[in-house]
C-alpha positions in Angstrom: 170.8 68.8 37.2 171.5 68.8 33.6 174.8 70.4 32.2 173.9 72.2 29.4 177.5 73.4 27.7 177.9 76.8 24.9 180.2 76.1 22.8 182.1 79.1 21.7 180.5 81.1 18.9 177.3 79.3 20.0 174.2 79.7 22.3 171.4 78.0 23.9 167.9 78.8 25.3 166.0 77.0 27.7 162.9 77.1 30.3 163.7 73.5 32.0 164.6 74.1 36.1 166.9 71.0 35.9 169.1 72.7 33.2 171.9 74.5 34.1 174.0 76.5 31.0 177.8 76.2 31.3 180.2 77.9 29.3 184.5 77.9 29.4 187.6 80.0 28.5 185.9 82.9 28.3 189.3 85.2 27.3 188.9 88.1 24.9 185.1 86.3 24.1 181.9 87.4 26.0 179.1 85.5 27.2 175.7 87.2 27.9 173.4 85.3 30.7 170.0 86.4 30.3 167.5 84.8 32.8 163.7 85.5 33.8 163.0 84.4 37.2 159.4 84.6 37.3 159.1 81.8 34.2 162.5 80.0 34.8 163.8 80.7 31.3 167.5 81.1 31.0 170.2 82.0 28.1 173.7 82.3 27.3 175.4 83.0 24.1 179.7 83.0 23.9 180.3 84.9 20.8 183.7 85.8 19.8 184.0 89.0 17.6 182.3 92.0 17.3 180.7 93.1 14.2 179.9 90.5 11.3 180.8 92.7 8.7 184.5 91.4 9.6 183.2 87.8 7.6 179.5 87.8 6.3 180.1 84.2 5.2 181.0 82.9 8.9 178.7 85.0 10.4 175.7 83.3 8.1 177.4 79.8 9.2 177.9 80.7 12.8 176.1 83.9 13.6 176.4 83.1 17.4 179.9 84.3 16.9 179.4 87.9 16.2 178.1 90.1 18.7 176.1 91.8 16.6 174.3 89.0 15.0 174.3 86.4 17.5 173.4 88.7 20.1 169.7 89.2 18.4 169.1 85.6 18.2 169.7 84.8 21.6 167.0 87.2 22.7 164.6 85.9 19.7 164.8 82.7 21.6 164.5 83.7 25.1 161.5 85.3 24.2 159.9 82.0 22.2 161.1 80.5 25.1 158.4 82.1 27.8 160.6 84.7 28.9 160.0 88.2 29.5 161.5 91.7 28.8 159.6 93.1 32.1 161.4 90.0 34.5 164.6 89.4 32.6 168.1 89.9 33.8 171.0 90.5 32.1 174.6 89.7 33.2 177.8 89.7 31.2 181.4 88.1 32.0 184.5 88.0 30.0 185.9 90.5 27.5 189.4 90.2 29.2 192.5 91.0 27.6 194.4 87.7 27.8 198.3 89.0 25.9 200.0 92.3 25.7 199.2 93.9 22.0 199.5 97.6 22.8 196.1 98.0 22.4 196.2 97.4 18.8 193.3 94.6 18.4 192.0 94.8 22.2 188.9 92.3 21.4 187.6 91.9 24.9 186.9 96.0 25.0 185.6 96.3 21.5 183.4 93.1 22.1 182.0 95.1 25.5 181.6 98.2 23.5 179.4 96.9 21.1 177.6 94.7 23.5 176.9 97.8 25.8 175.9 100.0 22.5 173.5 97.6 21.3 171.8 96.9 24.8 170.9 100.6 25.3 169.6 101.1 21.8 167.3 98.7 22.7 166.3 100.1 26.4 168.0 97.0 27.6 170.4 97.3 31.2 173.0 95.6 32.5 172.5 94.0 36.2 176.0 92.6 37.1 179.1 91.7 35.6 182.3 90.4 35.7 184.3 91.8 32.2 188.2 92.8 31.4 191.0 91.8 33.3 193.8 89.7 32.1 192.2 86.3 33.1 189.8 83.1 31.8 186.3 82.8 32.6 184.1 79.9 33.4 180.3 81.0 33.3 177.6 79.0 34.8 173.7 79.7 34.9 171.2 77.5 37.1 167.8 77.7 35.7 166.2 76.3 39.0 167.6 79.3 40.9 168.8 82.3 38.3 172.1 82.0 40.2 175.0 82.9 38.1 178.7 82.1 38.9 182.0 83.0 37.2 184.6 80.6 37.9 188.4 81.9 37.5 191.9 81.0 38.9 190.4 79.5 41.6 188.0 81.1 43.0 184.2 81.7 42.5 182.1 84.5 42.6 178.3 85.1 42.1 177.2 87.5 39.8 
């Protein structure tokens, strides 16, 4: 097995069985574990934010940290990858709401909403997930299998 760690506001892509796509601390942040279990391709992105029109310069630096521009990419990939729309899942963990701001800012819901929004515009549905909640996240994707797991306080369930 090869750990392969997303980095926040980052994402990866592979179709190698051995790899296995790790990402931590997901809080307010989401990631989105796509996976395609007839060709063994897998991928996660952990963006951060939204919409990119909050910083057009760090979204063309990082673009992995937007939602709405990172988002696209990771799918670009998974496709150049050997995956397919027909066999792919989708899952989704984090979005949580990690301190108390009156639901002023609220990240983790907006970053949902906007995931949801842009997944059915694009006749895309989600299979499982593990979002909200006041609590961290640790993701985990193995390519060999499709199995997904969300580590947090303690415990582990499979998505």
């Amino acid at each position: 097995m090869n750990n392969i760690t997303v980095q926040i506001a980052d994402y990866k892509v592979s179709n190698n069985p051995d790899d296995v796509l790790i990402t931590y601390a997901l809080g307010s942040c989401i990631a989105v574990i796509l996976y395609d279990p007839v060709n063994k391709v897998g991928g996660m992105i952990h963006f951060m934010l939204p919409l990119s029109k909050t910083s057009p310069e760090k979204a063309d630096q990082k673009p992995a940290m937007f939602a709405d521009t990172g988002v696209p990419l990771l799918f670009e990939d998974f496709y150049k990858a050997g995956g397919s729309k027909v066999n792919m899942t989708i899952r989704v963990a984090g979005g949580g709401k990690l301190y108390e701001d009156n639901g002023t800012f609220d990240i983790g819901k907006r970053n949902y909403t906007i995931l949801r929004k842009m997944l059915w515009k694009n006749g895309y549905a989600i299979l499982s997930e593990d979002v909200g909640d006041a609590k961290s996240r640790t993701a985990k994707l193995e390519l060999a299998t499709g199995r997904v797991t969300i580590k947090s306080r303690g415990s582990e369930i499979e998505l």
